[in-house]
C-alpha positions in Angstrom: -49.0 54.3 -43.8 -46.9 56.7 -42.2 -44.4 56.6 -38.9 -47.1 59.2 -37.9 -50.4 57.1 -38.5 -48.5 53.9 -37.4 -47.4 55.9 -33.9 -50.7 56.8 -33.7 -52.5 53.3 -33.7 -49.9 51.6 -32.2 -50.6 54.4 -28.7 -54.1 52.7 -29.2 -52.7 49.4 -28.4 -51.8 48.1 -24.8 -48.0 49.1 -24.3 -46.6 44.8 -23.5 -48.8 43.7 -26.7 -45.6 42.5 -29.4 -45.4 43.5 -32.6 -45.7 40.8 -35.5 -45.4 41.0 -39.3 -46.6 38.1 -41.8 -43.5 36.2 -42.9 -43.0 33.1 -45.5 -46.9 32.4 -45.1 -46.9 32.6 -41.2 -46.2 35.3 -38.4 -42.9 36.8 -37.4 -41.8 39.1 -34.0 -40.3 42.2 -35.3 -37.1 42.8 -34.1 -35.6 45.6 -35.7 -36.6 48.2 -38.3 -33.8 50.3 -40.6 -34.7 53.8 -41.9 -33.6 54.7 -45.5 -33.5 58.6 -46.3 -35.2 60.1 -49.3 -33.6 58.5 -52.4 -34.4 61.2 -54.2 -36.5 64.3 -55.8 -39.8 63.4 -54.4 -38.7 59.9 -52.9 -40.2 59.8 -49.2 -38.1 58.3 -46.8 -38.5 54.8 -45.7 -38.7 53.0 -42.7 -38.5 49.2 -43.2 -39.6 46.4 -40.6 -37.4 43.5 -40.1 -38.6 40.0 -38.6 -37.1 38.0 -35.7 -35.0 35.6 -38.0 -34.6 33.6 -35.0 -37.8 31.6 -34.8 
């Protein structure tokens, strides 16, 4: 999926609904995300959802 197609469904969604990932077997709020550049010829860029390490 791209930041794009992920934008776009997300706009679908009502705008106070959180975000959760699967985590370890269960659900996780996601608190962050970190972007990595191209790492490379070809590479696309990354963008990398991190989990609410507090729960």
């Amino acid at each position: 999926m791209t930041v794009a197609e992920l934008v776009e469904a997300l706009a679908k969604l009502p705008a106070d609904a959180v975000v959760l990932m699967e985590s370890d077997g269960g659900l996780s709020l996601v608190s962050a995300l970190d972007f990595v550049a191209a790492q490379g010829p070809g590479a696309p860029a990354e963008v990398i959802l991190l989990p609410n390490m507090e729960e």
